[in-house]
BADO-100002 format. One record per residue: residue number from 1; residue in one letter; x, y, z of N, C-alpha, C in turn. Coordinates in steps of 0.2 Angstrom, whole numbers, plus 5000, padded with zeros to 4 digits. Atoms other than C-alpha are relative to their C-alpha. Layout:
<atoms>
(atom NUM, A, (X, Y, Z), (X, Y, Z), (X, Y, Z))
...
</atoms>
This chain:
<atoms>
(atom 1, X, (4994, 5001, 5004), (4951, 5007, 5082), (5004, 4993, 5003))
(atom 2, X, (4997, 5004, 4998), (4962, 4993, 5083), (5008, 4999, 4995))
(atom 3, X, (4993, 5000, 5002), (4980, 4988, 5079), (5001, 4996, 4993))
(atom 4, X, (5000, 5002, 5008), (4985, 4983, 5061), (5000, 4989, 5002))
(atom 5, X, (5002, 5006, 5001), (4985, 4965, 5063), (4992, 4995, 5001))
(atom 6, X, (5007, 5004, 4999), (4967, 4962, 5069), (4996, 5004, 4995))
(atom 7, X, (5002, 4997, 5006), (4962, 4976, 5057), (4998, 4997, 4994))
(atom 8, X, (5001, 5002, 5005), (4966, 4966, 5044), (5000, 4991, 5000))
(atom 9, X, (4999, 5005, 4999), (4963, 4950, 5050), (4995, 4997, 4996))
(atom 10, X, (5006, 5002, 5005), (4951, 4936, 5040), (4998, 4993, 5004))
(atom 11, X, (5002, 5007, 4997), (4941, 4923, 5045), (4996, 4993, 4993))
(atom 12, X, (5004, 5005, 5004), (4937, 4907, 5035), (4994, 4998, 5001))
(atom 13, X, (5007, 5003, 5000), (4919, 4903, 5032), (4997, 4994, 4997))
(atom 14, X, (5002, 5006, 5006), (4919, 4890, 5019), (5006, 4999, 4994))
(atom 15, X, (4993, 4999, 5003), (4930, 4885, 5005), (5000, 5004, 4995))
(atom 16, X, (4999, 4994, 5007), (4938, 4899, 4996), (4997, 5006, 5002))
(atom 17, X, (5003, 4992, 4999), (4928, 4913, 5006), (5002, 5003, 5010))
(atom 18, X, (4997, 4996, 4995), (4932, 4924, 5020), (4997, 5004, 5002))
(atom 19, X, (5000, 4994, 4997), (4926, 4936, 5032), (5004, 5006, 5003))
(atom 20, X, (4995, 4995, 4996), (4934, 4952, 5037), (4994, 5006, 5004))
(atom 21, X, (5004, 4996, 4999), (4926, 4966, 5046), (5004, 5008, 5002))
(atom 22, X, (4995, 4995, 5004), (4935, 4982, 5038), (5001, 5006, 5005))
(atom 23, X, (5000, 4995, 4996), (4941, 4996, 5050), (5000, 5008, 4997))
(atom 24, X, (5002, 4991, 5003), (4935, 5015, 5046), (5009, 5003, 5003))
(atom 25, X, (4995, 4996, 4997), (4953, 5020, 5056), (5003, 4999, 4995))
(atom 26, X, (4994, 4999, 5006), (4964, 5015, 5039), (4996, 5001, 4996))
(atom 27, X, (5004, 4994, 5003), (4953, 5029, 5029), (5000, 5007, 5000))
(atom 28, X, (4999, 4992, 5001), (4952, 5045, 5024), (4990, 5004, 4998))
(atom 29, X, (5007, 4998, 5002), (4933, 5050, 5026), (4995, 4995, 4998))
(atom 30, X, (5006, 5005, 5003), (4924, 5033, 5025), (5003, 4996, 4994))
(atom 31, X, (4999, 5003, 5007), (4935, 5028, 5009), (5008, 4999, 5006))
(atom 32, X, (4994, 5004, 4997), (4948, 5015, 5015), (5005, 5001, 4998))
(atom 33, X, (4992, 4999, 5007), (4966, 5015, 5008), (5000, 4994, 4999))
(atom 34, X, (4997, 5004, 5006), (4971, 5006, 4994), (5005, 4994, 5002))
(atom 35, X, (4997, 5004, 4994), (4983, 4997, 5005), (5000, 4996, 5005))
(atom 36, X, (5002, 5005, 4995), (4975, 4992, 5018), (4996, 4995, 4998))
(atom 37, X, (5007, 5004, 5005), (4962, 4983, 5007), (5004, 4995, 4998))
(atom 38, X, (4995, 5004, 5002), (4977, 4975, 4998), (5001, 4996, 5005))
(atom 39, X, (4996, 5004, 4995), (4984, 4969, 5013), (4994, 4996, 5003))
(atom 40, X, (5004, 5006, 4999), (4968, 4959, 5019), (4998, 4996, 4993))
(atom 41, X, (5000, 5007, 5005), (4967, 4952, 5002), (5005, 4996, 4999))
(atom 42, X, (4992, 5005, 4999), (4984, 4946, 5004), (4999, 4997, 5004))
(atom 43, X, (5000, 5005, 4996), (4979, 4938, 5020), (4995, 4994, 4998))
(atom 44, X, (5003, 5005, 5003), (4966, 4928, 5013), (5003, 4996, 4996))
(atom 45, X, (4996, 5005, 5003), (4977, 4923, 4999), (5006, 4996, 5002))
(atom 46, X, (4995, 5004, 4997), (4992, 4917, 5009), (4995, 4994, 5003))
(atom 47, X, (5005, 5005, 4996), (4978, 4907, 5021), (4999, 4997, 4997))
(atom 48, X, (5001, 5006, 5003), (4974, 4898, 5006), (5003, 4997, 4996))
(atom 49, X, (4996, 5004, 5005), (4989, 4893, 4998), (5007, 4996, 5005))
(atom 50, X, (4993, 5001, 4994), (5003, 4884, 5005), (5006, 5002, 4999))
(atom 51, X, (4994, 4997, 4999), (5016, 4897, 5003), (4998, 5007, 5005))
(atom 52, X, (4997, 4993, 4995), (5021, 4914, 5015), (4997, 5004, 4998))
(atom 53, X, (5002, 4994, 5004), (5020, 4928, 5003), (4996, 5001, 4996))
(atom 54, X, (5003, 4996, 5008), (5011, 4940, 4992), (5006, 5001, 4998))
(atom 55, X, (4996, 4999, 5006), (5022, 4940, 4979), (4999, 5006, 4996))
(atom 56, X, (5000, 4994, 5006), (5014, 4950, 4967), (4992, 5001, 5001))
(atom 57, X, (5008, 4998, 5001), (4997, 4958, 4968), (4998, 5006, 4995))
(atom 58, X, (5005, 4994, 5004), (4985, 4967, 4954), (4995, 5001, 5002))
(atom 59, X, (5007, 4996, 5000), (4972, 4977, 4960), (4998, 5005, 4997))
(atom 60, X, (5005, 4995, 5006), (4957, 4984, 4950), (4997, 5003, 5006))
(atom 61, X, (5004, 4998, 4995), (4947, 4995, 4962), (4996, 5004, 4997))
(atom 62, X, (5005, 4997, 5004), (4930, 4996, 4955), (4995, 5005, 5004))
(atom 63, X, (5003, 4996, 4995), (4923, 5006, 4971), (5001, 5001, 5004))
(atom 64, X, (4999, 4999, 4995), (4924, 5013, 4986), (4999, 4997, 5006))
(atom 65, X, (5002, 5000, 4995), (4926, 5003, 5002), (4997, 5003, 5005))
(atom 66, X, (5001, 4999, 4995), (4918, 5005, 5016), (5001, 4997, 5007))
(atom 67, X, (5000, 5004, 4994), (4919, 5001, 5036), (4995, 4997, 5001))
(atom 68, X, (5007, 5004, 5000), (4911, 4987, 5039), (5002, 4991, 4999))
(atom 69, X, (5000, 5007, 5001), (4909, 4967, 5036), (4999, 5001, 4993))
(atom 70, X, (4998, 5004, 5006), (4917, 4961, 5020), (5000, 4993, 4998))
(atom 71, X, (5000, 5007, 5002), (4915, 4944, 5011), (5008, 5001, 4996))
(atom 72, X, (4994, 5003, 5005), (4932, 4938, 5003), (4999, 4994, 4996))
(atom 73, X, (4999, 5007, 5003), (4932, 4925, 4989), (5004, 4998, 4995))
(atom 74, X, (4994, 5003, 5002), (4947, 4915, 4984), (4999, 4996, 4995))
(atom 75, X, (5001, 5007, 5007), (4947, 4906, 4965), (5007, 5000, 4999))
(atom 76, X, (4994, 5002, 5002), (4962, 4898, 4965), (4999, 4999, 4992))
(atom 77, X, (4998, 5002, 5009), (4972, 4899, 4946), (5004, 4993, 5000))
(atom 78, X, (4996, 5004, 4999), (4986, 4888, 4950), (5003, 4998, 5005))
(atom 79, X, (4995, 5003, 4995), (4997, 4879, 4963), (5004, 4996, 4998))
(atom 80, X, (4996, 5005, 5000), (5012, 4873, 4961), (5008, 4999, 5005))
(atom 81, X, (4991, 5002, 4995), (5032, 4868, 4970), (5001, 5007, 5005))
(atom 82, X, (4995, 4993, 4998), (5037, 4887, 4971), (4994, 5006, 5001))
(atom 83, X, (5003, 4993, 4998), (5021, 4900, 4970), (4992, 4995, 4996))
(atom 84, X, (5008, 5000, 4997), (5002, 4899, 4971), (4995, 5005, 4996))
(atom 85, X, (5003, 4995, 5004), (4990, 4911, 4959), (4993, 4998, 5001))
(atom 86, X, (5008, 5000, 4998), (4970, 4915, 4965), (4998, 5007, 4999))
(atom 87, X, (5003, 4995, 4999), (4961, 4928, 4961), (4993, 5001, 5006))
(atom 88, X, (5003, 4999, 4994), (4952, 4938, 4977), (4998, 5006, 4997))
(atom 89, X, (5004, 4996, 5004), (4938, 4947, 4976), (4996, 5004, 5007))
(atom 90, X, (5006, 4996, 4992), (4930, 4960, 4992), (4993, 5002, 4998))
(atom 91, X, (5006, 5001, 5001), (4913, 4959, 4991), (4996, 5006, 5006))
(atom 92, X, (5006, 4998, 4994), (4901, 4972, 5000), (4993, 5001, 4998))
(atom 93, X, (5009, 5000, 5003), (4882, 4971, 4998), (5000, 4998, 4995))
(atom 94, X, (5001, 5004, 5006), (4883, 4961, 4986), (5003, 5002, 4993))
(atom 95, X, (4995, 4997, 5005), (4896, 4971, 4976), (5006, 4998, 5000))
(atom 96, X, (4994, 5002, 5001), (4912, 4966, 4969), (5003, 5009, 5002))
(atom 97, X, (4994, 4995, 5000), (4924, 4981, 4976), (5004, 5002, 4996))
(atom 98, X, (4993, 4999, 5000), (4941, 4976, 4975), (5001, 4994, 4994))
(atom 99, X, (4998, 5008, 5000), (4947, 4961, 4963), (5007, 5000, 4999))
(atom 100, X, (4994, 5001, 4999), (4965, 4955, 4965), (5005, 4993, 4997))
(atom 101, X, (4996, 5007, 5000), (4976, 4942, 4956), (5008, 5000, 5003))
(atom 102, X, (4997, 5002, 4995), (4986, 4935, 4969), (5005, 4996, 5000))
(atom 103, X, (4997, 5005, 5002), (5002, 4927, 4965), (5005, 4998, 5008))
(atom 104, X, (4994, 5000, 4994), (5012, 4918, 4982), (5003, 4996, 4999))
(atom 105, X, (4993, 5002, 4998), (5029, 4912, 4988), (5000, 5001, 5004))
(atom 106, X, (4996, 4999, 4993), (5039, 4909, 4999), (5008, 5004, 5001))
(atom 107, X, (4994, 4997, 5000), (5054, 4920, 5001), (5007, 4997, 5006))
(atom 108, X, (4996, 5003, 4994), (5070, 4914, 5010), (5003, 5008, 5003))
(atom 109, X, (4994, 4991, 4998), (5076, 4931, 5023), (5005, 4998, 5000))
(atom 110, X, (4993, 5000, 5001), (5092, 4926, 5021), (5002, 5002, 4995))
(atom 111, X, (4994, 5000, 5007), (5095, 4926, 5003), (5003, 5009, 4999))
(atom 112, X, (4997, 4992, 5004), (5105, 4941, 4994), (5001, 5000, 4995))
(atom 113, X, (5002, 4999, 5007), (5103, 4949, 4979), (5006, 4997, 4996))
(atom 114, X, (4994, 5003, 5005), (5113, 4942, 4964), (5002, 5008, 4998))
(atom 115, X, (5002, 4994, 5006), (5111, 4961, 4955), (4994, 5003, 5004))
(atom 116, X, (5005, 4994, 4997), (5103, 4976, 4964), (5004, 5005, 4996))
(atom 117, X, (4997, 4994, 5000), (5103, 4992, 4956), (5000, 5003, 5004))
(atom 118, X, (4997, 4994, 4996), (5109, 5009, 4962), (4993, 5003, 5004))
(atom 119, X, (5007, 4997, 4996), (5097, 5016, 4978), (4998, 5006, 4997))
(atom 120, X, (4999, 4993, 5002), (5089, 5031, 4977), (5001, 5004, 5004))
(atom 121, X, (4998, 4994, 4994), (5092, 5047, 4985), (4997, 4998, 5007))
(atom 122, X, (5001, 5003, 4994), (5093, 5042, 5002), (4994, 5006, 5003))
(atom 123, X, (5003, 4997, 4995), (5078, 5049, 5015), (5006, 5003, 5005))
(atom 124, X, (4995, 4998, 4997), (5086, 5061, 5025), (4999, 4999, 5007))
(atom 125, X, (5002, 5002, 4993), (5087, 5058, 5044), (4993, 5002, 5004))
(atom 126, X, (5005, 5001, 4997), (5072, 5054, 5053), (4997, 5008, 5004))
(atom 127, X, (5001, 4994, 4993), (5074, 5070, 5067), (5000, 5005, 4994))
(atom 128, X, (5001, 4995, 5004), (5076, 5081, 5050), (4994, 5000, 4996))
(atom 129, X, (5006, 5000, 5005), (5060, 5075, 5042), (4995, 5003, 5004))
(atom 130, X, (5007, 4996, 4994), (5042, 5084, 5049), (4994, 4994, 4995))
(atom 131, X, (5004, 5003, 4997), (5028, 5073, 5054), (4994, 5006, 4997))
(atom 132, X, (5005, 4997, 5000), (5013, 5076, 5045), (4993, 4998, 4999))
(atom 133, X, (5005, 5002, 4996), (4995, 5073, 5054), (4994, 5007, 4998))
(atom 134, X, (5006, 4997, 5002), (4982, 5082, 5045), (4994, 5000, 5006))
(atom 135, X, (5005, 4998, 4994), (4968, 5090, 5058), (4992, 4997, 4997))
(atom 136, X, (5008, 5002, 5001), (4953, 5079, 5055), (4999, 4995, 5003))
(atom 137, X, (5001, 5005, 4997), (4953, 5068, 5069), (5002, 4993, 4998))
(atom 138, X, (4997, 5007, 5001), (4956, 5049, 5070), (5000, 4998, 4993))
(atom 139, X, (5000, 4999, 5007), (4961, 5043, 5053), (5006, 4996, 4999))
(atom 140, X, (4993, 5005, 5001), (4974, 5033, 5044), (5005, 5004, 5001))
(atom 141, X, (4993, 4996, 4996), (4988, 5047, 5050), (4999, 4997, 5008))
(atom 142, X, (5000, 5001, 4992), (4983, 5041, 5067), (5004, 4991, 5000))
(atom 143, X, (4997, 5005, 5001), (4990, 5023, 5062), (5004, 4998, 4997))
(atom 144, X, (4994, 5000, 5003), (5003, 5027, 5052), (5006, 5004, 5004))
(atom 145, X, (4995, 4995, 4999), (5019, 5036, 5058), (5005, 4999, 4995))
(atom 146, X, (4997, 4999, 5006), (5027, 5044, 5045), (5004, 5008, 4999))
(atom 147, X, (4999, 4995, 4999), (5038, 5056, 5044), (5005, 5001, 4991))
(atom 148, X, (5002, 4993, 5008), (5042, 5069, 5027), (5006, 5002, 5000))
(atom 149, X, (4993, 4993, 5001), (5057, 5075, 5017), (4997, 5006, 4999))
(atom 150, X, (5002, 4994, 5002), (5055, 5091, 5018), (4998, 5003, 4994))
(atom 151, X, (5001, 4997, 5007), (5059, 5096, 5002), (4995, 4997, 4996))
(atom 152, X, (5006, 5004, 5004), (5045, 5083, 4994), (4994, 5004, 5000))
(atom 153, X, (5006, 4998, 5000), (5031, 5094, 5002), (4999, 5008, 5001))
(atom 154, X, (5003, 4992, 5003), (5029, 5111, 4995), (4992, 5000, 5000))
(atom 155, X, (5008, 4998, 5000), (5012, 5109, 4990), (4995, 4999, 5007))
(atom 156, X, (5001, 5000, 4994), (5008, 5108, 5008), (4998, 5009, 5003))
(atom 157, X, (4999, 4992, 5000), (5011, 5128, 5007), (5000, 5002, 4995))
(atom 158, X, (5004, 4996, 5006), (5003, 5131, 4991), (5007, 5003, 4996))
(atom 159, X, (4996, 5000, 5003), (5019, 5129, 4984), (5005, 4994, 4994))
(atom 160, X, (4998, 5004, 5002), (5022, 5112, 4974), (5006, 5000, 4998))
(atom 161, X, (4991, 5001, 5002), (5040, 5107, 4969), (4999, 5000, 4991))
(atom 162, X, (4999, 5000, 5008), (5034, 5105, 4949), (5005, 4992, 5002))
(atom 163, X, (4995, 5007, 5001), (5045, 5086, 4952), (4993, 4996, 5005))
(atom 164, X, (5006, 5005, 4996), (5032, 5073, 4956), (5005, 4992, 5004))
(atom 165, X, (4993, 5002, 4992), (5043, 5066, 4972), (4997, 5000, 5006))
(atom 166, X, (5002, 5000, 4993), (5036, 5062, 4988), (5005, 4996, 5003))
(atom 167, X, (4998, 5004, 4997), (5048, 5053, 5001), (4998, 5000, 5009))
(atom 168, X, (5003, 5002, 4992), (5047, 5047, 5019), (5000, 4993, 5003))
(atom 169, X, (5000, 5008, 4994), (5048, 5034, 5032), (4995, 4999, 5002))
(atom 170, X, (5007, 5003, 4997), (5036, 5024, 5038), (5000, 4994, 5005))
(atom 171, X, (5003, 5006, 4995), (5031, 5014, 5051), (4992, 5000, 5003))
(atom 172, X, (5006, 4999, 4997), (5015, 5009, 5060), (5001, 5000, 5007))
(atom 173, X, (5000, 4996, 4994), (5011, 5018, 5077), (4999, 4993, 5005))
(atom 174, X, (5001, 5004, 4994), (5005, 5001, 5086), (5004, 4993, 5001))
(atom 175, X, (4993, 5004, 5000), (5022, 4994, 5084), (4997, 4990, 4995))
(atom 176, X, (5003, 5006, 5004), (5016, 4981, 5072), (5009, 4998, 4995))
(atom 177, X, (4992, 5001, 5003), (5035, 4973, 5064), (4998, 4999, 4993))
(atom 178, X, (4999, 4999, 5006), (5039, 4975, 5045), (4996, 4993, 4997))
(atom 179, X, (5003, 5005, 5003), (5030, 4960, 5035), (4996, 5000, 4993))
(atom 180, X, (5002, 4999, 5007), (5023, 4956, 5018), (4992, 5005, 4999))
(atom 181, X, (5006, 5000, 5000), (5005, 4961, 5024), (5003, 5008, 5001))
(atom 182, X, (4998, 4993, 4999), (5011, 4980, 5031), (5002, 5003, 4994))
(atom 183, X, (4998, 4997, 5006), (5021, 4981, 5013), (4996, 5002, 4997))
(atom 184, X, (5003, 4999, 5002), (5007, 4981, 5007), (4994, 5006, 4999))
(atom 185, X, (5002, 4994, 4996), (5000, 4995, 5017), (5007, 5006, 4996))
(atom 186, X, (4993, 4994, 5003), (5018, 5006, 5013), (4998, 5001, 4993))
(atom 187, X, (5000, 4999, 5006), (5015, 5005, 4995), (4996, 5005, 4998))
(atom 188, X, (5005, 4997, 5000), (5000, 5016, 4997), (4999, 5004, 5004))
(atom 189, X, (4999, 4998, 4995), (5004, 5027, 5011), (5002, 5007, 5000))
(atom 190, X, (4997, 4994, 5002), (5011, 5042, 5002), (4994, 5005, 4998))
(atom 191, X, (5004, 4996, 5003), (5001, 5057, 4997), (5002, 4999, 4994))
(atom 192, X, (4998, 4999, 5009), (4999, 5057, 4977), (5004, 5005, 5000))
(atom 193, X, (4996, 4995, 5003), (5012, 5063, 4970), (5000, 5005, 4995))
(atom 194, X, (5004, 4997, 5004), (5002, 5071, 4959), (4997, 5009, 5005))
(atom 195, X, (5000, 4996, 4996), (5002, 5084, 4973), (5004, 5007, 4999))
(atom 196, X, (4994, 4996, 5000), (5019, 5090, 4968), (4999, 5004, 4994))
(atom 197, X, (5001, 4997, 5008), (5012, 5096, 4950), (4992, 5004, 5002))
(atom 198, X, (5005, 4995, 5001), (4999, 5107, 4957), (4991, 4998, 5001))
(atom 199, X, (5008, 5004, 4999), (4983, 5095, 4959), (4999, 5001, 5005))
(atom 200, X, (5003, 4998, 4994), (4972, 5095, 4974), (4995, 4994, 5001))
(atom 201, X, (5007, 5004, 4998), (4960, 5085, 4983), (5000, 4991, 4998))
(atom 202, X, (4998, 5006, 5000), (4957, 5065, 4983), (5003, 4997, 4993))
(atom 203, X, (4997, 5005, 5008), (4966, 5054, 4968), (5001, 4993, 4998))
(atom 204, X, (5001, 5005, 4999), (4957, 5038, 4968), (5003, 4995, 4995))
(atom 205, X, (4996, 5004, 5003), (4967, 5023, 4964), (4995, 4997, 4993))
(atom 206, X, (5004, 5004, 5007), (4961, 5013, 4946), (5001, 4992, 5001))
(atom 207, X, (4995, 5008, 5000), (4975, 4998, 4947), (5005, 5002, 5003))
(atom 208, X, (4994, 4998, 4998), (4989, 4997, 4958), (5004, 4991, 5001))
(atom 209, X, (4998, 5005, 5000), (5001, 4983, 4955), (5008, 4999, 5004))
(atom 210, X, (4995, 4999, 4997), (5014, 4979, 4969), (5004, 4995, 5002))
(atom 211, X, (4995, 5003, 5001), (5028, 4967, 4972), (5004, 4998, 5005))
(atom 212, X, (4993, 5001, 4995), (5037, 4959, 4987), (5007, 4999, 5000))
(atom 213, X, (4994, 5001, 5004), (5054, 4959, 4983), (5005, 4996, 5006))
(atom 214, X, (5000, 5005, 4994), (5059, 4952, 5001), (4999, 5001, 5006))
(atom 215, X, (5002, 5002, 4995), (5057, 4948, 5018), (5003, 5008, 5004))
(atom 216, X, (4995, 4994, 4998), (5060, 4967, 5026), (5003, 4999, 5008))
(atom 217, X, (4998, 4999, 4997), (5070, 4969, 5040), (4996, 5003, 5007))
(atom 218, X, (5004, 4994, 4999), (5062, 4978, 5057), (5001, 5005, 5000))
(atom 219, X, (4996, 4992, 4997), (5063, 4995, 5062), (4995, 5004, 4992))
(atom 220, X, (5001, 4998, 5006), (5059, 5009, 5047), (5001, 4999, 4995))
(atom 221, X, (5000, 5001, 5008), (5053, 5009, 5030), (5002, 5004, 4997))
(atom 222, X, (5002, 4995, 5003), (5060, 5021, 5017), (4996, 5000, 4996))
(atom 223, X, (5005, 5001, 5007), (5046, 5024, 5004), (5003, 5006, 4998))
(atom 224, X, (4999, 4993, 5003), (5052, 5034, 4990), (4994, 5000, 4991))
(atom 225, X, (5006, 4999, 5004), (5037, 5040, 4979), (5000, 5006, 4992))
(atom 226, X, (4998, 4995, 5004), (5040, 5046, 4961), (4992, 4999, 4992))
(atom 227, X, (5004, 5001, 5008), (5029, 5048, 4941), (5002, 5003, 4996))
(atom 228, X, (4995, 5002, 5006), (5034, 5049, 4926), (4992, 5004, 4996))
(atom 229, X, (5006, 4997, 5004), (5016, 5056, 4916), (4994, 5004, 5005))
(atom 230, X, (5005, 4996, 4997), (5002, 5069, 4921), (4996, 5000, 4994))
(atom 231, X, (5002, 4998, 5007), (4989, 5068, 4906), (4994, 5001, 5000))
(atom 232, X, (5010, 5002, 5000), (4970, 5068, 4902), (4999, 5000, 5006))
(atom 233, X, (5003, 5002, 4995), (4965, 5070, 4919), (5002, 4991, 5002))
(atom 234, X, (4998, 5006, 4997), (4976, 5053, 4922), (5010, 5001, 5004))
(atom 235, X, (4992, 4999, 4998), (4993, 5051, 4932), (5001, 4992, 5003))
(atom 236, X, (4995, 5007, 5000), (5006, 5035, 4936), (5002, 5004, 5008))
(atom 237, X, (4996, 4999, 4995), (5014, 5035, 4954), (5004, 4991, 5000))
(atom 238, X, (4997, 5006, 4999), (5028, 5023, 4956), (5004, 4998, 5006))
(atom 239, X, (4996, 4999, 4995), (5035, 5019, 4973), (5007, 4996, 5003))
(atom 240, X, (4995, 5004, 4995), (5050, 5011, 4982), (5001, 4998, 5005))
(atom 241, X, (5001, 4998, 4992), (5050, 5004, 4999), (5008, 4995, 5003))
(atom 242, X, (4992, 5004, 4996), (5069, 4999, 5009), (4998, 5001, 5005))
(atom 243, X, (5001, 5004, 4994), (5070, 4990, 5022), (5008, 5006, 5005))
(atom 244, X, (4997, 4996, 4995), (5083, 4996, 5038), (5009, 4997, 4998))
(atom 245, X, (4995, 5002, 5004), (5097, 4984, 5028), (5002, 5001, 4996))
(atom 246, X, (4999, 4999, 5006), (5096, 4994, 5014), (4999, 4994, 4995))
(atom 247, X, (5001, 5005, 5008), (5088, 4982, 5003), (4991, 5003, 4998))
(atom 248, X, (5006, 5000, 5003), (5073, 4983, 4992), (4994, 4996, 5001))
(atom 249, X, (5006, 5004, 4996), (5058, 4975, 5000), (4993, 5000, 4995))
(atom 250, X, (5005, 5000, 5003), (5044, 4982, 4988), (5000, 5004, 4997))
(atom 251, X, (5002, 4996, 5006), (5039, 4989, 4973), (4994, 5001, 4996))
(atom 252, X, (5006, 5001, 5002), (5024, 4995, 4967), (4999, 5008, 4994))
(atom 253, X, (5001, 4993, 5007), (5016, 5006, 4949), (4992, 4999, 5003))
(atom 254, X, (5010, 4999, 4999), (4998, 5014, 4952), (5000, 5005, 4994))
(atom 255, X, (5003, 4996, 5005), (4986, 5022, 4938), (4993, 5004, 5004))
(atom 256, X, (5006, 4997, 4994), (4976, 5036, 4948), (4996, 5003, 4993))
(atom 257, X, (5003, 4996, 5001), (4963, 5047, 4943), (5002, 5008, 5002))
(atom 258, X, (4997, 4994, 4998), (4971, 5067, 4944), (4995, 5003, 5005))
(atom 259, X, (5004, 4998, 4995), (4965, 5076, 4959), (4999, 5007, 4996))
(atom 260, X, (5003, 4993, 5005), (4955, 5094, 4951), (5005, 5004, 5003))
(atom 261, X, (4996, 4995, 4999), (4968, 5106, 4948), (4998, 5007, 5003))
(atom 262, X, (5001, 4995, 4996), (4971, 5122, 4956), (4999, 5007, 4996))
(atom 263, X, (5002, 4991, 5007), (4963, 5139, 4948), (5003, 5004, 5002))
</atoms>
């Protein structure tokens, strides 16, 4: 295992392509998160543009990562003054994964919103929320620290709330500071919300489209995780993530696959 920045570190090989070599600890049984993957395709994309941030990323994820030696390949759309668009593409065995268009900037930490709406229901204090660490050894709960409104996690106890609501704090364990690369991690860090209406078992991502909104603060994250449709075997998750200033750092919509409901 290693700490979130060497995890997702990338190596240039040539122009437009990248090495990474993928770690099985930000995974759930050999299938990596959603997040994590994003976050080394943002570092490639930053690498290769001359702005800061992921701005905005769309992931299609057409397969299942594995741990291991990934190729990255960067086809710039555009560069111009203010942001940067490339589409990036994780490559294993000679398979397209992940592909992601990749729009940067640079955000200034200082600025202040002209117009923020209203927050959401606050996370309720940290030392009230329960810490939850699923019994199946080393694993992305071992790199995540995250701690749980209580109220969110019924289905935990074969009890779901019927409100597809998950909330919680987030930080990473190897003291790793807030940044666009981690955001990117936060936005996909929640159990499916799809948990809270009764479903079970994995609920793999299709498209997850996510958004720096700005430069976060350190200290904790709150992620607040809500959906709007359950249908056809398909469900929406949409999340939130505040910074420790009370500002909106990140925003991201996913289209999963329903995990098999419970008989």
């Amino acid at each position: 295992m290693s700490g979130f920045g060497e995890a997702t570190a990338v190596r240039r090989v040539g122009d437009g392509r990248y090495e990474a070599d993928l770690d099985g600890a930000y995974g759930f049984a050999e299938a990596l998160n959603g997040g994590y993957l994003m976050a080394v395709l943002g570092r490639a994309a930053v690498d290769a543009s001359p702005h800061a941030h992921p701005i905005s990323t769309a992931a299609g994820f057409h397969r299942v990562a594995k741990p291991g030696p990934a190729l990255l390949v960067v086809e710039p759309r555009k560069e111009g003054r203010t942001t940067a668009s490339a589409l990036v593409s994780l490559v294993q065995h000679d398979r397209t994964v992940v592909d992601a268009l990749i729009i940067t900037g640079t955000l200034d930490a200082a600025a202040e919103p002209a117009y923020a709406g209203a927050a959401p229901a606050p996370v309720p204090p940290i030392e009230e929320c329960t810490e939850f660490r699923p019994p199946t050894g080393a694993g992305f709960a071992d790199q995540v620290d995250m701690r749980f409104d209580r109220t969110t996690m019924g289905w935990l106890d074969g009890q779901p709330s019927g409100s597809p609501e998950i909330r919680a704090w987030f930080r990473l364990r190897d003291g790793y500071a807030p940044d666009g690369h981690s955001l990117a991690l936060a936005v996909d860090a929640l159990p499916p919300v799809a948990l809270n209406l009764g479903a079970q078992g994995w609920a793999p991502t299709v498209e997850l489209t996510w958004h720096m909104r700005a430069v976060p603060a350190p200290g904790w994250l709150a992620v607040h995780g809500t959906g709007r449709l359950l249908s056809d075997g398909w469900f929406d998750e949409e999340v939130e993530v505040w910074d420790t200033a009370g500002r909106l750092v990140a925003q991201s919509r996913q289209i999963a696959r329903v995990p098999r409901a419970r008989s």
